[in-house]
Every structure is written in structure tokens, then in C-alpha cells.
C-alpha positions in Angstrom: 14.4 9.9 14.1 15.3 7.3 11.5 18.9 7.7 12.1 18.2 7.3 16.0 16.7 4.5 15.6 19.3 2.7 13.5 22.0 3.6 16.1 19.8 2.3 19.0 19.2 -1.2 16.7 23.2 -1.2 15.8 24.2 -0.4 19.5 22.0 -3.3 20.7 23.4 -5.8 18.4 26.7 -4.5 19.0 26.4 -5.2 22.9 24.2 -8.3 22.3 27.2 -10.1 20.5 29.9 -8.5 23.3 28.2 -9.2 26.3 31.1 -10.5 28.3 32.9 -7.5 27.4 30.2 -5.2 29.0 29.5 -7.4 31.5 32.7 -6.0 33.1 31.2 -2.2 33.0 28.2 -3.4 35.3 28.0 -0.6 37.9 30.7 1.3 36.6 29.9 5.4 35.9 27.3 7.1 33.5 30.7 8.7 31.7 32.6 5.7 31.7 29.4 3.5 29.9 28.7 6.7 27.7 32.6 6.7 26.6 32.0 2.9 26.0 29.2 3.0 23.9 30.7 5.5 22.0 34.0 3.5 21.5 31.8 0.9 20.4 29.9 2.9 17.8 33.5 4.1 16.3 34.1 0.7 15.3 34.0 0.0 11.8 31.6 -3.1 11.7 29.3 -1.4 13.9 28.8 2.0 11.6 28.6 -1.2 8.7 25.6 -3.1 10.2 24.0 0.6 10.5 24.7 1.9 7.2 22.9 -1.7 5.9 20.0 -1.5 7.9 17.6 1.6 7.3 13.3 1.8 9.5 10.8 3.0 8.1 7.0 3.9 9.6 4.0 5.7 9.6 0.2 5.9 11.5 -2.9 7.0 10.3 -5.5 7.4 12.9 -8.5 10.0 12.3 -12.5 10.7 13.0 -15.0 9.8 11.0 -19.0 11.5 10.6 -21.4 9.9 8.4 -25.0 9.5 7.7 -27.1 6.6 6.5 -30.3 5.2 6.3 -31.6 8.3 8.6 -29.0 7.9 11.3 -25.7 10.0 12.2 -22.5 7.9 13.6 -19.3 8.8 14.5 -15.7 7.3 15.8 -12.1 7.9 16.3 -10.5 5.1 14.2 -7.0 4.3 14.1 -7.0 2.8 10.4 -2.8 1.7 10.1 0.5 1.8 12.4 3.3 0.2 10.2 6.6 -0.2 11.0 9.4 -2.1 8.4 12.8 -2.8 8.2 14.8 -3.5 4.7 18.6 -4.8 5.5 20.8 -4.6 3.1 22.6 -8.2 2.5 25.2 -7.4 0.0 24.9 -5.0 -2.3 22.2 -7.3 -4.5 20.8 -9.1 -2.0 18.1 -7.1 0.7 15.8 -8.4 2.9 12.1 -6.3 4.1 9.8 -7.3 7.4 7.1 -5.0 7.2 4.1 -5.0 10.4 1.3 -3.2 11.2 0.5 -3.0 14.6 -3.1 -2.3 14.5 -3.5 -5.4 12.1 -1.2 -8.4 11.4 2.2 -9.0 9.4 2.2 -7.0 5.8 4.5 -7.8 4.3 8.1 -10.3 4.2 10.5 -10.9 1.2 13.8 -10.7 0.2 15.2 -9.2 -3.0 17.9 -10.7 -5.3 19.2 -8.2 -8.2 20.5 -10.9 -10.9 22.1 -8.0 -13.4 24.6 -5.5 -12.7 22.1 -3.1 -14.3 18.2 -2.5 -12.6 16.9 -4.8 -15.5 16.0 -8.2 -13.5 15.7 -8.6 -9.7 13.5 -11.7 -8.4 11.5 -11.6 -5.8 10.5 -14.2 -3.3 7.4 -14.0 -0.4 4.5 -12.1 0.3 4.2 -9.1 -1.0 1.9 -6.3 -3.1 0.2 -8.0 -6.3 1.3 -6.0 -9.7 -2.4 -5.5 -10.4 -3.7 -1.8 -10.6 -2.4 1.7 -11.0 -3.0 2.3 -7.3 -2.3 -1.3 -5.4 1.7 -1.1 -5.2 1.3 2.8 -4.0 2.0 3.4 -0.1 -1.1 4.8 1.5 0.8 7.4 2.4 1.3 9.0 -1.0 -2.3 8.6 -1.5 -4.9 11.6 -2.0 -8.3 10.4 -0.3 -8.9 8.9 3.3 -10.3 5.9 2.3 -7.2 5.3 0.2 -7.6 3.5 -3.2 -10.1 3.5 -5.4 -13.6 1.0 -5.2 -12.4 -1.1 -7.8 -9.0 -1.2 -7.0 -10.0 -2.4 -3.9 -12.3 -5.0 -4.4 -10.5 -6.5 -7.9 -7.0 -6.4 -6.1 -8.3 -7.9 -3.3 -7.6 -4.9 -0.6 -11.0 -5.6 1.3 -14.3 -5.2 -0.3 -14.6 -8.5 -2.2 -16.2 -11.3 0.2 -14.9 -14.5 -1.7 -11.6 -13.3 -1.0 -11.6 -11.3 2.1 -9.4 -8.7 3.4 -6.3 -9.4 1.9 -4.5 -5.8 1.9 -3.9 -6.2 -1.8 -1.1 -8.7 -0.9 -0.3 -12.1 -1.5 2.3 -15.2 -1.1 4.9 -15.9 -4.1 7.4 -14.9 -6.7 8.2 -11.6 -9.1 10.9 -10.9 -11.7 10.7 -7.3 -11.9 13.4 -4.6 -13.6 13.5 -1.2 -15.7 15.3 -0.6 -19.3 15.7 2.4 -20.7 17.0 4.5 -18.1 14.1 4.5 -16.0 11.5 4.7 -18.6 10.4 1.3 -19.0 9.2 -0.9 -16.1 7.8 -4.5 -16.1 6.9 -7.1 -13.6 5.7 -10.3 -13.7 3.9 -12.1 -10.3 3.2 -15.9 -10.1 0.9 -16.0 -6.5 -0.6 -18.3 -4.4 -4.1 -16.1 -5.1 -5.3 -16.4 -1.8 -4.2 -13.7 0.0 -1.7 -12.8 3.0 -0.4 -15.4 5.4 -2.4 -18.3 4.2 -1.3 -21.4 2.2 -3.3 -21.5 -1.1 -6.9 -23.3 -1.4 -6.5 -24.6 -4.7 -3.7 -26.1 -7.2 -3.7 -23.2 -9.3 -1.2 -20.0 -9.2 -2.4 -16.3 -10.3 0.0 -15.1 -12.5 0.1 -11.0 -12.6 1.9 -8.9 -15.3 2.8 -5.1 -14.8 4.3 -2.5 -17.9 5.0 0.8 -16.9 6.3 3.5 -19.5 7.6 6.9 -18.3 7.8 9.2 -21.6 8.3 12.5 -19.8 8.9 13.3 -16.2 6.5 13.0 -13.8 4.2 11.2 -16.8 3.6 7.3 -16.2 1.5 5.3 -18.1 0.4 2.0 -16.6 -1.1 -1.4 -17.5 -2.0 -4.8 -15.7 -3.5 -7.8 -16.5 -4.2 -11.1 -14.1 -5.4 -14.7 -14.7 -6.4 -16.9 -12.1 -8.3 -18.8 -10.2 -9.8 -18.2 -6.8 -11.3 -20.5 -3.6 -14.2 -18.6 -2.2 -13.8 -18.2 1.7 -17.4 -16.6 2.2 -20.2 -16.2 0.1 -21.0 -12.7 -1.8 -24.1 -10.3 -2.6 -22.2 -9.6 -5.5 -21.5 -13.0 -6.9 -24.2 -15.3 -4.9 -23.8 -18.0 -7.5 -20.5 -19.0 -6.1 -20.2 -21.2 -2.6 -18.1 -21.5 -0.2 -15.2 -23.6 -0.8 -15.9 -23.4 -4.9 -12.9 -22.4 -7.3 -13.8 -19.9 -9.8 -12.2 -17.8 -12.3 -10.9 -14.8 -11.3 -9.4 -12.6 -14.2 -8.6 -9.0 -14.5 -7.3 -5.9 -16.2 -6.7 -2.2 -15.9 -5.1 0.7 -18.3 -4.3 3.7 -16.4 -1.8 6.7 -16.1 -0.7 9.0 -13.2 0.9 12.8 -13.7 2.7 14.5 -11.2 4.2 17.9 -11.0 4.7 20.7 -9.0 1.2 22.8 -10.3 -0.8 20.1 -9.7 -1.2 15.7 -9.7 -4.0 13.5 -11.6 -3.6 9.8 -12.4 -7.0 7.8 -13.0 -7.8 4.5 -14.6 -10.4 2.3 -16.3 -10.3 -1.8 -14.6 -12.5 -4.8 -15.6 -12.7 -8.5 -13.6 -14.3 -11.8 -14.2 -15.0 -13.7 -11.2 -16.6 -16.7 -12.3 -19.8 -15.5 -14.5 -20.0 -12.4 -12.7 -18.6 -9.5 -14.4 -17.4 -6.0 -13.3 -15.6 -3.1 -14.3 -15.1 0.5 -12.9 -13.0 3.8 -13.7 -12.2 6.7 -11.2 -10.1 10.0 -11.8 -8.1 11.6 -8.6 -6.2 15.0 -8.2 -4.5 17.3 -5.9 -3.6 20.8 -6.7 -1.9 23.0 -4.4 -3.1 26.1 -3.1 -0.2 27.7 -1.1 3.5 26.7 -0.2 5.0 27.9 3.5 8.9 27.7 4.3 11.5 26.1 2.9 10.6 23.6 0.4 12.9 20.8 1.5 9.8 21.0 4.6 7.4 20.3 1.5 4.9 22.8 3.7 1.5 23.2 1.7 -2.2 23.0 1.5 -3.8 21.7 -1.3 -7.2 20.8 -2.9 -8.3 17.5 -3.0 -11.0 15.8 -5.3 -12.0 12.5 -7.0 -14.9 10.5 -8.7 -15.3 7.1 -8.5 -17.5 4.4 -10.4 -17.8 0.5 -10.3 -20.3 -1.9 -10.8 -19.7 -4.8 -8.7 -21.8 -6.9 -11.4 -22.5 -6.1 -14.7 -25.9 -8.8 -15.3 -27.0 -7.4 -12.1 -26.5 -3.7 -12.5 -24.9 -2.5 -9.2 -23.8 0.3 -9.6 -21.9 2.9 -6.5 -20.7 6.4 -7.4 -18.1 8.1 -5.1 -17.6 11.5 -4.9 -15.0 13.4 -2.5 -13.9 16.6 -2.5 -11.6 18.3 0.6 -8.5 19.9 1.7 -5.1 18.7 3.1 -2.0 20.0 4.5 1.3 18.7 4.5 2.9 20.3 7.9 6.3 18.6 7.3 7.4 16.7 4.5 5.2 13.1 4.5 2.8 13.9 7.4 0.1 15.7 6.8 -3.8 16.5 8.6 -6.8 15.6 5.4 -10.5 16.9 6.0 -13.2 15.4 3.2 -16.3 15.2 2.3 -17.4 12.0 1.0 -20.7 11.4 -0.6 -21.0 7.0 -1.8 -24.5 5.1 -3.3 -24.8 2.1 -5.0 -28.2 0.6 -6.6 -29.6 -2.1 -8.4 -31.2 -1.7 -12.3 -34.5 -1.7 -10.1 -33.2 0.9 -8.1 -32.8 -0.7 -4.5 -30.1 -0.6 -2.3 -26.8 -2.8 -2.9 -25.7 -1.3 0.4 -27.1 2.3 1.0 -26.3 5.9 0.2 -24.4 7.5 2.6 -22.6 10.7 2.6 -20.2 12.3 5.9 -16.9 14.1 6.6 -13.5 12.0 7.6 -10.4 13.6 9.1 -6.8 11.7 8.9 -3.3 12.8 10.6 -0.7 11.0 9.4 2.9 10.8 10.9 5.7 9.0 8.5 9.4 8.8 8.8 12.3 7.7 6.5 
């Protein structure tokens, strides 16, 4: 499909730039416009713009069951439909537009390797933040439904935190970025707007966002992060209600983590903390897959595994709220990256008196997901 796709982009660019020629074809014979195209995609620049230019995309659409405060609900939900391009300038220089259709622009940024080597590459518009374990992963590689992990998504800024808003763990700015040691070391370094995607920043300050990876053995990464900033509150929040709308505030974080992969089975977990303003919080969460049985060839990557994760974070520490996350389920991967999930997911959160921050709730979600390459 990729390959398809790349010959139907080249092959439109190709006739968009040699119009008068084809004007002549108008009306001639299915052959004769076959034999054309054909000539055209022999030509050397042609098969150049398409070996440069490689598409890339994936939808996850599912159902959801769950049950809270006394009441059942259901939906079909069609969570993500992205589709993104990465041209190949020269061969230091790349370019990536990334879209999702059920939401708005992702992602846009173009890459500029400065050594000869993979040791510094800058980076230069909106893009993933550094922060977290999980944040820079695709959801597609991901074991549970609902993706990342409660306090990667709500210290990254993926969705849960009000002040910020839904921000898809993205951001506006610059990264230097590289790897040493044969692969084994990896660092980045993020200077961002801190406000989130396709918005000019609210204040004068920059978030700055560094990254250290170390790889000791395959499949073995061992990962931390660290942020300081400064946020502009877009909304008030249950979690932080001393902060107003419009206020800057700090917004500080950190997270040690590590993630193992191999054929018998895959774990990563992590431990993250965050200051925004006086309001502190911190969470952990451990997350595995181990496979069951393997079908066909295994270039299909055919299996079913076993899913299952724990989650904690307390969204403040003075006020004690607390939500625990359980899931447990199965999935299997019909053909290489697209697979069918089923899990059970079982969430509450309280208050050191015991009330609600936002209800228990338990239910079961289903995901397909199609991706190509």
C-alpha cells in the first residue's frame, strides 16, 4: 500500500509539472495513456522524487462499555486517523507533516543532521515534548487502549490536565537530539513555547526539556527526563484551584523509567513527579505484554498475547487524590502493526476524606487498529 501510494503522489507531480506534454494525450487510448505513464515513471527524476518521499498512517476506532455512578453507557468511538509524510531533502535534511483527520494538525518539522555521524541533528517546529518514558512512543506500539499512562498524560500535557488542555503531548520549538556510542546512548534537549500545539505562547518564558536514554543490552532501555517551565493556565482545575485563568505558574517535572522488550515477553514502567505552581504530584505505573501463541510466518508478526498494567497518580499531593488503574486483557496482532485489543479496565480516584475526585468506574473497551509503512 505504501509503495502505491508513493507512485500515485510521484506520478501526480510528475504530470503536474508536464502538463502541456499530456495535454496532447487528451482523448487518446487507455493503452496509449497507460504506456505514457509508464514512460514517465521510467524516468530517472521521477523514481528520485519517489525513493525521497515515503507515507505513513494508521486508525484506531473501537467500542467502549463502562459503568459509573449506577449507570451503563456505551459508544463506537473513532479515537485517531493519522496520516504523515517525511520527504527526504538531501540526505541531512528531511522534512515531516503529520494530520489526524478525526482531530487537527499533529505534527510539522523539519530535521537538519549537522554531523556526518547520528550524534547532533536540530530540530525546528511542533513536535512531541522529550518528557516521559511513554510521550515520544506512537500509539500504535502501545499496550493499553487508553494509551499512556495517567501521569504521563496529564504531566506531558496529552489531555488530562485543565490548565493546559489537550495538547497531544506536543508542542511548538527547537531540539538538538543525537546518539553516541553506537546506539547506546541517546540524548535530547527541547527549548518549547510550553503551550501546547498550534498556538503562540501565553507568556515570555520557554520550557526547556532534557531526555538521556542508555541502551546496555538489547532490547534493555533505561530512560530519564526532566522539565522546567513555566505555564499560562487556559481554564481553571479541580486539581490545582488556586491557580486562575490567565495566571503563569511553575510547571516543573521529572520521570526515571526503563522499558524491556524481547521476544518472551515486554515490561517498561516508570516513577514521574510535577510541580505546577504549589500543587504537587507524582505517579508510577508498570505495563506488560507477553505472548501466548505465534501463527504463520513471523515476518506477518501473527500472535495473541496477554495484556496487563497498574497505574497510580495523585493529581495533588496536599489534597490527597489519589486514582488507581488497573487493566488486564488480550490482543492479537493479525498482520504485522494492526491488531484487534479487548480490556477490562477498572479506574477510582478519592480524596484523603474519601470522596470522589471523579468517580469509580470500571468497563470493557475494544480497539482495531490498521497501520501501514
Amino acid at each position: 500500500m505504501n509503495t502505491f501510494i508513493k507512485q500515485t503522489l510521484a506520478v501526480a507531480l510528475a504530470i503536474f509539472s508536464s502538463t502541456a506534454a499530456m495535454g496532447q494525450e487528451t482523448g487518446s487510448e487507455n493503452g496509449s495513456t497507460k504506456s505514457k505513464l509508464q514512460e514517465l515513471m521510467a524516468k530517472p527524476w521521477v523514481q528520485e522524487l519517489q525513493s525521497r518521499i515515503k507515507l505513513h498512517g494508521y486508525a484506531q476506532a473501537g467500542y467502549t462499555l463502562s459503568h459509573k455512578d449506577g449507570q451503563n453507557t456505551n459508544t463506537f468511538d473513532l479515537k485517531r486517523v493519522l496520516f504523515w509524510a517525511e520527504a527526504r531533502i538531501t540526505d541531512r535534511w528531511s522534512f515531516l507533516f503529520m494530520h489526524d483527520f478525526s482531530s487537527v494538525v499533529q505534527e510539522f518539522y523539519t530535521d537538519f543532521r549537522i554531523t556526518r555521524n547520528k550524534a547532533l541533528t536540530i530540530r525546528v517546529g511542533q513536535f512531541k515534548n522529550g518528557l516521559s518514558l511513554e510521550n515520544p512512543l506512537s500509539p500504535t506500539s502501545m499496550e493499553a487502549v487508553d494509551v499512556y499512562s495517567e501521569a504521563v498524560t496529564f504531566l506531558t500535557g496529552c489531555g488530562s490536565d485543565p490548565l493546559l488542555g489537550v495538547q497531544y503531548g506536543r508542542d511548538l520549538g527547537l531540539s538538538l537530539f543525537g546518539e553516541t556510542n553506537n546506539g547506546k546512548f541517546r540524548y535530547e534537549l527541547d527549548v518549547m513555547n510550553g503551550q501546547g500545539i498550534n498556538k503562540k505562547d501565553g507568556n515570555n518564558f520557554k520550557d526547556f526539556i532534557g531526555r538521556l536514554e542508555y541502551r546496555p543490552v538489547v532490547g534493555l532501555n533505561i530512560v530519564a527526563t526532566g522539565q522546567i517551565g513555566r505555564g499560562h493556565a487556559i481554564a481553571t482545575s479541580l486539581y490545582n484551584p488556586t491557580i486562575t485563568v490567565g495566571q503563569d505558574y511553575k510547571r516543573h517535572r521529572w520521570s526515571a523509567g526503563a522499558d524491556y522488550r524481547s521476544k518472551a515477553f515486554n515490561l517498561h514502567g516508570e516513577v514521574l513527579q510535577g510541580w505546577d505552581g504549589p500543587a504537587k504530584s507524582w505517579g508510577a505505573y508498570v505495563t506488560g505484554a507477553v505472548p501466548l501463541a505465534r501463527f504463520g510466518t513471523p515476518e506477518l508478526g501473527k500472535r495473541l498475547e496477554m495484556v496487563a498494567s497498574y497505574d497510580f497518580f495523585n493529581f495533588n499531593t496536599d489534597l490527597g487524590m489519589d486514582q488507581h488503574k488497573a487493566i488486564a486483557g488480550l490482543q492479537y496482532w493479525f498482520y504485522k502493526k494492526c491488531r484487534l485489543q479487548v480490556q477490562y479496565v477498572y479506574r477510582s480516584a478519592y480524596t484523603k476524606e474519601g470522596t470522589f475526585v471523579h468517580g469509580a468506574n470500571h468497563g470493557l473497551q475494544c480497539q482495531l487498529q490498521v497501520r501501514f509503512n
